[in-house]
N, C-alpha and C positions, 0 to 999 in steps of 0.2 A: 300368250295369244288369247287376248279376252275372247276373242268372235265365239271361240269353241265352247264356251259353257251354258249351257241350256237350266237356266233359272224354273225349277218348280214350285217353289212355294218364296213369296215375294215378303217385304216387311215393310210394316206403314214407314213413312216418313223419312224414305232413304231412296238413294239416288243409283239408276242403273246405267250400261250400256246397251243399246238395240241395235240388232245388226241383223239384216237379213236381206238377200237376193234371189235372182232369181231364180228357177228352177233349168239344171245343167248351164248355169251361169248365163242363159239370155239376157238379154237385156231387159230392163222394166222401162226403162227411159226410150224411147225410138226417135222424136222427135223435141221440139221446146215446149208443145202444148201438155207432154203430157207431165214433165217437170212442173210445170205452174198447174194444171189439176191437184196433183198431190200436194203442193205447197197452198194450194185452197182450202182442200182437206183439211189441213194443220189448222189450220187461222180458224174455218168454223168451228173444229172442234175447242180449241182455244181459246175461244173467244166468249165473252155471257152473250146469250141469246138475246136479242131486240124482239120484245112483242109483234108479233107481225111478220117475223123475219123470213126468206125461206126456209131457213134452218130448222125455225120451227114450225111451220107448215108440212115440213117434212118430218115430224114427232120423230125428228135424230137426236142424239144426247149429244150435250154438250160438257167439255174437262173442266171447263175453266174452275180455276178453285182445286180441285181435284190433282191433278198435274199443272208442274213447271216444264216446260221445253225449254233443258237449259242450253243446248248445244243441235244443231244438225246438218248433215251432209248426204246428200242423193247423187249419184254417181249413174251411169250405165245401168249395170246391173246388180246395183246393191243400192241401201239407203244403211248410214248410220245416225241413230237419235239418242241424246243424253238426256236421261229424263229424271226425273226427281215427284214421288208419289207421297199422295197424303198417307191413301188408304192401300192394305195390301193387293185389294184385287182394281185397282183401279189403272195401274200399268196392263195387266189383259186385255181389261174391258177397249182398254184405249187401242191398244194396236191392233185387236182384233177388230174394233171398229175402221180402223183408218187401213189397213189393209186388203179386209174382206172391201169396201169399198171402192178402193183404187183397183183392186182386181174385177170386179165387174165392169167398171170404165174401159177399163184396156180390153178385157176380151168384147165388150160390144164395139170398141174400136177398131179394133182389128181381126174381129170376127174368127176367133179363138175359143176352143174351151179347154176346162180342166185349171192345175192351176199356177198362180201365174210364179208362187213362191218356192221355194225349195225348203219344203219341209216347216218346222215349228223356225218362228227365230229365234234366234239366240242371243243370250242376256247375260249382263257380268254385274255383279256388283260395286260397287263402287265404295271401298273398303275405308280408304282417307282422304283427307283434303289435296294433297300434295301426289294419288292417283288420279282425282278428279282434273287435277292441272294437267296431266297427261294426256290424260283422255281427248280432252276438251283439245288438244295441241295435235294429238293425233284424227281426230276429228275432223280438224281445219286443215292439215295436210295432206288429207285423202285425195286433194285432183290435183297434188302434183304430179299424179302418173301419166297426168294427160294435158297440162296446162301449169305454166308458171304466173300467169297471173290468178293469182286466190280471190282477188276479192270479186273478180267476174266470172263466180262460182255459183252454182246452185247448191250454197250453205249459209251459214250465221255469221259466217266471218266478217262482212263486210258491216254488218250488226252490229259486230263486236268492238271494231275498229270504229264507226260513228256513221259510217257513209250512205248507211239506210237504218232506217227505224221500224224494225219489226217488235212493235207490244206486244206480242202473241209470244213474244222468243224471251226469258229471262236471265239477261248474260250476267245481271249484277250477282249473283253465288260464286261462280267463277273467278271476275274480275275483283270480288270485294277479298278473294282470298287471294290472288295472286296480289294485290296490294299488299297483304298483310304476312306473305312468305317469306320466313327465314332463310330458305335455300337460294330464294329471287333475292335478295337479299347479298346473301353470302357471295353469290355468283355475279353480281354487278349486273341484272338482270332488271332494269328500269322499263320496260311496256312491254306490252302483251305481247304487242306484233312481232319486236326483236325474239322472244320465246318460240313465238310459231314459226316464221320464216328465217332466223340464223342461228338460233342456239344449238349447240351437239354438246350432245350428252356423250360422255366417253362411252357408253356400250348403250346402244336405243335402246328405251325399256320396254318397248314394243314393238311387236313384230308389225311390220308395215307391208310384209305379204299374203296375208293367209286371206285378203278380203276380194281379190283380184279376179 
C-alpha cells in the first residue's frame, strides 16, 4: 500500500508517488471548476515563465526544469501525482506550492477555514522501472471506482493514449520503458492501453483500496 509512507528526506534525481486528500475524507473536487483550477496550478507551475506573464507578475516560482509530472489523477477527494525531481528538495517546494494554493482557492470559495488536507501527504518511492509501470497503471485506474470510461477523466490518461496533448505532463519515462519491458514482452502485452484497462496480474500488486 504505497499511499501509507510518508517520505522525510527525498533524493535528487528519482521519482516518487503523491497522494493526498482530504481532511476526514471530504471532498477537494465539489464542482468541474474547481478540477480545472488545480489542473492550472499544474501547467503554471510546469510551465517556463513568459516575461510578462501573470505568473510572474505574481513573483510565484516556477518547476519547469526542476520537476517532470510523469503521471496524474484527481479524484473527489484525493489527488495522486507521479513525479520525478531533479533536486532533493524540489518535490516539497512543489507540493507545498500547489497545494498550500489550491487550499486558499477553495476555502475563499466556499467560504471555509482551516485546512483543506488531511495531514502531511504521503510519498512512496519509486524503487524500479517495472514499479513505475504499476504505478503509472494504478494511477490511471483510479476512477474506475466511479466511471468506466478513463479517458473522460480528470487524469493523464488520455495524454498517454494521444487524445490530448498536455506538454506540461511527460509520459515518454513511462511509455519509453513500457516499450522496452521484458515482462510486456514475456506477457504478449503490445500497448499501454491493453496494460491499464485489461491486464490481471495473478495477485494486484497494489492495493486499490486504501485511497477511497
Amino acid at each position: 500500500m504505497p499511499a501509507k509512507n510518508a517520505i522525510k528526506h527525498y533524493i535528487p534525481n528519482s521519482i516518487y508517488h503523491i497522494y493526498n486528500r482530504g481532511i476526514n475524507k471530504n471532498l477537494i473536487f465539489q464542482e468541474e471548476q474547481d478540477y480545472k483550477v488545480f489542473l492550472i496550478y499544474l501547467k503554471e507551475c510546469l510551465s517556463p515563465i513568459e516575461e510578462g506573464s501573470r505568473f510572474q507578475v505574481r513573483n510565484l516560482k516556477s518547476y519547469f526544469g526542476e520537476i517532470d509530472l510523469l503521471a496524474f489523477c484527481l479524484m473527489p477527494n484525493h489527488v495522486h501525482l507521479l513525479i520525478k525531481q531533479k533536486n532533493k528538495d524540489s518535490i516539497k517546494n512543489f507540493t507545498k506550492s500547489i497545494f498550500t494554493r489550491y487550499s486558499m482557492y477553495f476555502n475563499k470559495k466556499y467560504k471555509r477555514e482551516g485546512p483543506l488536507f488531511q495531514g502531511k501527504y504521503k510519498a512512496t518511492n519509486v524503487i524500479n522501472k517495472d514499479y513505475l509501470l504499476d504505478i503509472s497503471r494504478y494511477i490511471h485506474k483510479n476512477p474506475l471506482k466511479y466511471t468506466s470510461d478513463l479517458l473522460n477523466t480528470y487524469s493523464s490518461y488520455a495524454h498517454y493514449m494521444g487524445n490530448i496533448n498536455l506538454i506540461w505532463v511527460n509520459k515518454n519515462i513511462v511509455l519509453d520503458y513500457f516499450n522496452e519491458s521484458t515482462f510486456m514482452k514475456h506477457n504478449n502485452i503490445k500497448t499501454y492501453k491493453f496494460f491499464v484497462e485489461e491486464f490481471k496480474y495473478q495477485d494486484e500488486l497494489l492495493d486499490l483500496t486504501h485511497s477511497d
